[in-house]
Residue, then its C-alpha position, 0 to 999 in steps of 0.5 A: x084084293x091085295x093089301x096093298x089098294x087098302x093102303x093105296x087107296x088112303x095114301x091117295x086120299x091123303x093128297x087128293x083132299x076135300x072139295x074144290x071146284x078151281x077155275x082153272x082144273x079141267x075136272x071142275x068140281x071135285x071131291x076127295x078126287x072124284x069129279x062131278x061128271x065121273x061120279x054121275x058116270x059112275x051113279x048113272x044119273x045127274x049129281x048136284x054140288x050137295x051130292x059131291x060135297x057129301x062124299x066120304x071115303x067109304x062111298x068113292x072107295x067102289x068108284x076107285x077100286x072099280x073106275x082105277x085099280x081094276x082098270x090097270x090090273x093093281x092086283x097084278x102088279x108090284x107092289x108099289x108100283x100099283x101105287x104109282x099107276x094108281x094114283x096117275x089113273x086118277x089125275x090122268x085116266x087108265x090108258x094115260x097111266x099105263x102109257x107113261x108106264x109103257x114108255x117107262x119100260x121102253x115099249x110101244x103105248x098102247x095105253x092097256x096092259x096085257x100079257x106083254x106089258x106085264x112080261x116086261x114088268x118082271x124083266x125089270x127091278x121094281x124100285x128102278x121101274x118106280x124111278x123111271x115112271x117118275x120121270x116119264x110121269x113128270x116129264x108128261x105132267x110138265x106138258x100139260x097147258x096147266x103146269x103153270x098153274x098146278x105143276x108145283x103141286x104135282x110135282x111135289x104130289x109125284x115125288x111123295x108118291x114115288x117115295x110111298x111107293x118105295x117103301x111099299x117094296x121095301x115092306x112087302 
């Protein structure tokens, strides 16, 4: 495993806070961003609120590692641009983060990474790349039905991370 998802993994839990069930987020109840129905997926069996509330972050860090960075190849990317894609996986899913990468890289999208999308990756620059994923990220995020709702918020969650995520080049 890379450094590089010990320290994603906390810039991550950084934005994703503790607990909150909103009314209007699809995921519903959730905990350092983990939803109560994608850690009963995970546990294989029924959780209650007393269960999420009770998270920390040595408990999730498995459902993450396994659930997202797995999911998207992190250790095969770049540097920073694995924390990019990782932190789209856990608002969007694997598939949509890799697709926002794919249109990012001008190719077709279809939402895996395999040896073509990984071959286009080392075609490009990884700090314009961050770039570019940014714009496609927040372009997808601004069509959603709850922009209105959350898009301040992800907008100014989206340009930290494209700002982490530099740095993260930059250092490694």
């Amino acid at each position: 495993m890379k450094d590089t998802f010990v320290h994603s993994f906390k810039l991550l839990l950084a934005h994703e806070g503790g607990f909150v069930n909103h009314p209007k987020d699809p995921g519903g109840m959730t905990n350092l961003g983990v939803t109560k129905k994608t850690w009963e997926i995970f546990k294989g069996h029924p959780v209650t609120e007393t269960d999420i509330r009770a998270l920390t972050p040595a408990v999730v860090e498995p459902l993450y590692k396994a659930r997202y960075w797995d999911a998207i190849h992190g250790d095969d990317l770049p540097a920073g641009l694995d924390h990019c894609l990782f932190d789209t996986c856990v608002n969007s899913g694997p598939s949509q983060a890799v697709k926002l990468l794919q249109d990012a890289l001008g190719m077709p999208m279809d939402g895996r990474i395999g040896p073509m999308t990984l071959g286009a990756i080392a075609h490009h620059a990884t700090i314009p790349l961050i770039s570019s994923y940014t714009t496609v990220r927040l372009a997808f995020l601004e069509s959603l039905s709850t922009w209105k709702t959350f898009g301040e918020g992800w907008k100014t969650r989206v340009e930290a991370v494209e700002k982490e995520a530099k740095k993260l080049v930059v250092e490694s």
